[in-house]
C-alpha positions in Angstrom: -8.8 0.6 -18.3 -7.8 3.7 -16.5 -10.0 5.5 -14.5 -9.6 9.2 -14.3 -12.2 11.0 -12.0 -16.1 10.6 -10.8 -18.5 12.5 -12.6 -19.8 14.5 -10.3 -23.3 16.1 -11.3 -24.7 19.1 -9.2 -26.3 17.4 -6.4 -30.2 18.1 -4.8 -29.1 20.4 -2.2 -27.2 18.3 0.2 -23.9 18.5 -1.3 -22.7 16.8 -4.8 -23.3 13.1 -6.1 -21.5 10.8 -7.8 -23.0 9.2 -10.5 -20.8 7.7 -12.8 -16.9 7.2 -13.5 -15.1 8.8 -16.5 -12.4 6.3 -18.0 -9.6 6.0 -20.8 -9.9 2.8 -22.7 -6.0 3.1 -22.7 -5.5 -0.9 -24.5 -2.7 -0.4 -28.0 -2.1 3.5 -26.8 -5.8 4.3 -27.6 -6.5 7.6 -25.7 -10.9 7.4 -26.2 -12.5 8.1 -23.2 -15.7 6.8 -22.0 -18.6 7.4 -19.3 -20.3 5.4 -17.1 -22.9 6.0 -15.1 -25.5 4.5 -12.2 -28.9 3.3 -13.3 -31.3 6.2 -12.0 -33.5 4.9 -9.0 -37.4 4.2 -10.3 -40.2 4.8 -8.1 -38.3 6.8 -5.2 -35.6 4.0 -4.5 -32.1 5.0 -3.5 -29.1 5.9 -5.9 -26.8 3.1 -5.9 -22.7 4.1 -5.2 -19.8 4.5 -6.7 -17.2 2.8 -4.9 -13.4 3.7 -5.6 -11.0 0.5 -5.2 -7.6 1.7 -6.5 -5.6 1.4 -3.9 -3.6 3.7 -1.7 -1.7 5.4 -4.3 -5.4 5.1 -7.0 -7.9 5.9 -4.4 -6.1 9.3 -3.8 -4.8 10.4 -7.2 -8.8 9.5 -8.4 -10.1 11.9 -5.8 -7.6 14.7 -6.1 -8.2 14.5 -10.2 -11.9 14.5 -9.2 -11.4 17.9 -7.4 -11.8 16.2 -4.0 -8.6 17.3 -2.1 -6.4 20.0 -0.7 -8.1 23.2 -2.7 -4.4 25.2 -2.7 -3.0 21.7 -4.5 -5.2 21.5 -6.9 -5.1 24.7 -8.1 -1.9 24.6 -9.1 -2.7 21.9 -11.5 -6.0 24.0 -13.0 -8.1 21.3 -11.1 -11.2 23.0 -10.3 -11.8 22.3 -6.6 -15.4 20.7 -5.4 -14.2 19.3 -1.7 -11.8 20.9 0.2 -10.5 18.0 2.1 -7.2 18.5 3.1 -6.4 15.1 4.2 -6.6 13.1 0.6 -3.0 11.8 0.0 -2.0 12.3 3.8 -1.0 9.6 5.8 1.2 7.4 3.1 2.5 4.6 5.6 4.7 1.2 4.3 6.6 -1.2 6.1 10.5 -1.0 6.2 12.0 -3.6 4.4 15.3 -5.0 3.5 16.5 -7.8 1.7 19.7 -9.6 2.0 21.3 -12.2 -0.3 23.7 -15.4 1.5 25.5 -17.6 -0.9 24.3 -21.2 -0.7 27.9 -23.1 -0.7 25.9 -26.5 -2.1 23.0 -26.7 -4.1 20.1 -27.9 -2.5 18.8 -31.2 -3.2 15.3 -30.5 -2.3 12.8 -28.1 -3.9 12.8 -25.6 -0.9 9.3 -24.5 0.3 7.2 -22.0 -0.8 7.7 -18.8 0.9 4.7 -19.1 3.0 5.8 -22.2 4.5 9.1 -20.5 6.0 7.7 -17.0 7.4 8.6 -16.0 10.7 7.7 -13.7 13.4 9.6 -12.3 15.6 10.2 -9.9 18.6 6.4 -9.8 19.9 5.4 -9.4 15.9 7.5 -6.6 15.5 9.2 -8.2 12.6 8.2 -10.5 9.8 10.9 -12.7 8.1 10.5 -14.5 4.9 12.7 -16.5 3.0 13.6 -17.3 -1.4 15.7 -19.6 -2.5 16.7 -18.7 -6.1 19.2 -21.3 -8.4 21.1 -19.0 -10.0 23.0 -21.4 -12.1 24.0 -25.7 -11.8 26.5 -24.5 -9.4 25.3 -21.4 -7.6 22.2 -21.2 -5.2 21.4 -17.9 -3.8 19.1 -17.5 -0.5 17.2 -14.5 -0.1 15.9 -13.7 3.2 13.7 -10.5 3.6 12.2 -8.7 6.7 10.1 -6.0 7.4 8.7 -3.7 10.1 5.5 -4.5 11.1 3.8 -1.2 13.0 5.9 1.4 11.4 5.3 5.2 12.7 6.4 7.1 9.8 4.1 8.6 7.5 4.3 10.8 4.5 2.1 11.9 1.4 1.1 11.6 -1.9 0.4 14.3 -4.4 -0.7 14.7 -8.1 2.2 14.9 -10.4 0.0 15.9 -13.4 -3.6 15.5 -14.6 -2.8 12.6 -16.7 -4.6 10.1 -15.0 -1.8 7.6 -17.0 0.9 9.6 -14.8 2.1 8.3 -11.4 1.7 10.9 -8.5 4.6 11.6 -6.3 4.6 9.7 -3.2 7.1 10.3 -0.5 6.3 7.8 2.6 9.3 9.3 4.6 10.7 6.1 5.8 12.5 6.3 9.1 11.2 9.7 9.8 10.7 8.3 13.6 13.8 7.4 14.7 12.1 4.1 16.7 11.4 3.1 12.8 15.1 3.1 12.4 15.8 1.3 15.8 13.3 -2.0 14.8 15.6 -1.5 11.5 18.6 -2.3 13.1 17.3 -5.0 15.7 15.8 -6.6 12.4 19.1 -6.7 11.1 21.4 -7.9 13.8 18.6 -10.7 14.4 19.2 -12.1 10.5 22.9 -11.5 10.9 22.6 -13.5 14.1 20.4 -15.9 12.6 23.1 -16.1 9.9 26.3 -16.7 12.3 24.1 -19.4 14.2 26.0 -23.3 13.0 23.2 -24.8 11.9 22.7 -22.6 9.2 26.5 -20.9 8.6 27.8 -24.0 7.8 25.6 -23.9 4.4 27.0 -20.5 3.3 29.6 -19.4 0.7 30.2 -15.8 1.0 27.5 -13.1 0.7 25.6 -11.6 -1.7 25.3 -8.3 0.1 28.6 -8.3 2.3 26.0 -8.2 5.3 27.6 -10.4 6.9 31.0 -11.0 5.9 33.3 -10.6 8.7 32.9 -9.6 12.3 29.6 -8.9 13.6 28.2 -5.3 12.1 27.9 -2.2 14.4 24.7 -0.5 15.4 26.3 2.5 13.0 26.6 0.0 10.6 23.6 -1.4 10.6 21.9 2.1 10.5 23.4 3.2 7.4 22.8 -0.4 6.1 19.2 0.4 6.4 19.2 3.8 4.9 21.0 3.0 1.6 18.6 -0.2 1.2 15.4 0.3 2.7 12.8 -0.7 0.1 9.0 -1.5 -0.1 7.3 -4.4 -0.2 4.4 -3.4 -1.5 2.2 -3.4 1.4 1.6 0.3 1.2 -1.9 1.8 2.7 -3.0 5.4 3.8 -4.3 8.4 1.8 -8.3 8.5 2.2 -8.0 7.6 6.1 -11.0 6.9 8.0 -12.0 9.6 10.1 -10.1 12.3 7.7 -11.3 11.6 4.0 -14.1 8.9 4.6 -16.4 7.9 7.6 -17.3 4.7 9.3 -18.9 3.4 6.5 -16.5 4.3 4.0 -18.3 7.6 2.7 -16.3 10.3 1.5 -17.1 13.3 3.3 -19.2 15.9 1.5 -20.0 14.2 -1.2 -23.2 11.7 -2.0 -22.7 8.5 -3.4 -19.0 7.6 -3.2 -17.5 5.6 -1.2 -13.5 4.4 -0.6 -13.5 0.7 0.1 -9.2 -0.4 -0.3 -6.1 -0.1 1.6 -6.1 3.8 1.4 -8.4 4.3 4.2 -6.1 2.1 6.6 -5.3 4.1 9.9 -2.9 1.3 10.6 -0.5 -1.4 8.9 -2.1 -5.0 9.5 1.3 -6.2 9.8 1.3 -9.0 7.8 0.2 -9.0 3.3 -2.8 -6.9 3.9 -5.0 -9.2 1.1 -6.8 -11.1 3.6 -8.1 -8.2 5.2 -8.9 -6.3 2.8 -11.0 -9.0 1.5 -12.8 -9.3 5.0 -13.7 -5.8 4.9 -15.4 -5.9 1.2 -17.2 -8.7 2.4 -18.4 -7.3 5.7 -19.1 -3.8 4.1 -20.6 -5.2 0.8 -23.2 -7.5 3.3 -23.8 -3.5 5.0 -24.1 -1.9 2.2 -27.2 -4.8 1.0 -29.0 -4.4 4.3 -29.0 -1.0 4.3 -30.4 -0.5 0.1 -33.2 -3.4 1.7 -34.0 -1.4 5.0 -32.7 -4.8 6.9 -30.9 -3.6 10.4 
């Protein structure tokens, strides 16, 4: 199912409500596309809402396709503009991340841990480092430790490719814009390659995967341009209907009736760690609102 915009009816007076979703049944490349909408109130009770969960790079795309978004943006795409809010898509933020391969020089005996078991954090929980171990063949055992930044700075912006709802928008999260970004880069870096070099663990390796550390100890410069040609995500994106730009305290989009933005778009900041945990938190906590307030409960 692909969900392309909120139907948007003309509102009562106070701005326009969502009452629906429009979607594209999109299973065996069948294009139909369907409506949905809220069951109408009886007897004076209050609308119900429609409550966008896509995710930072859905939640955005859903709004700007809806006509909530930057007005000149839209127009270029022949989207006929309802909100002008100028902030949908801004604020793109992931963590940093690089991933280095060492060459296990014997195969280890024991199933190694999941990576849960092995995660550590380090530098005041600047970084997060996690570790796969992969058998590549009866002979060859490869050891994948990743690492992140935890509380990047950069930030960058997503925008509508076309009006496809099927088509990916364009995202550009600018990594290493600030140059501290780069800087935990680098001291994220020399702390594996340390971690590396230590005995306890160097006597285990072969040579490298990713000629990270192979040799003498890497430079800063090294280091910096090791991080610029392999910087990658992890998938722990967020940002793009932030809260105090796009929706309010309790997750309403501004100017419009009815809709809320309950996912990792509206994240101001990174939680450091996999976001999933706190994302489920917050559709508890705001679903448990969101009850008391349809029952007049305080």
């Amino acid at each position: 199912m692909k969900p392309t915009r909120p139907v948007q009816p003309p509102g009562d007076g106070r701005g326009p409500r969502a009452q629906g979703l429009r979607f594209i049944n999109s299973y065996n490349d069948n294009s139909d596309v369907y409506e949905v909408y809220l069951n109408q109130p009886t007897k004076g009770g209050p609308w119900g809402d429609v409550i966008l969960s896509a995710g930072a790079l859905g939640s955005p795309q859903i709004l700007m396709l809806s006509g909530i978004g930057p007005h000149e943006h839209l127009k270029k795409l022949n989207i006929s503009p309802l909100i002008n809010t100028t902030e949908v898509g801004k604020g793109m933020q992931d963590n940093p991340s690089l991933a280095f391969g060492l060459n296990i020089s014997q195969a280890l005996q024991k199933q190694p841990p999941a990576g849960a078991q092995i995660v550590g954090i380090a530098n005041d929980f600047r970084f997060i480092i996690g570790s796969l171990t992969v058998p590549m063949s009866l002979n060859t055992t490869i050891k994948i430790i990743s690492a992140k930044v935890t509380d990047p700075l950069s930030r960058g912006e997503l925008r509508l490719n076309s009006t496809d709802p099927r088509q990916n928008p364009s995202v550009k999260f600018n990594y290493f814009e600030k140059k501290s970004d780069l800087d935990e880069c680098v001291q994220m870096a020399h702390l594996i390659e340390r971690s590396a070099r230590t005995e306890s663990i160097e006597r285990f390796l072969g040579r490298t995967q990713s000629g990270f550390v192979d040799g003498g100890a890497s430079t800063e410069e090294e280091l910096r341009e090791y991080c610029k040609k392999n910087v990658s995500t992890i998938g722990h994106y967020h940002g793009g209907c932030l809260v105090g730009s796009v929706v309010d305290g309790d997750y309403k989009v501004f100017g419009v009736e009815g809709l809320r933005v309950l996912d990792g778009s509206t994240f101001l900041d990174s939680p450091g760690t996999n976001p999933m945990a706190t994302l489920m938190m917050l559709g508890r906590y705001q679903g448990l609102k969101m009850l008391r307030e349809r029952h007049g409960d305080k």
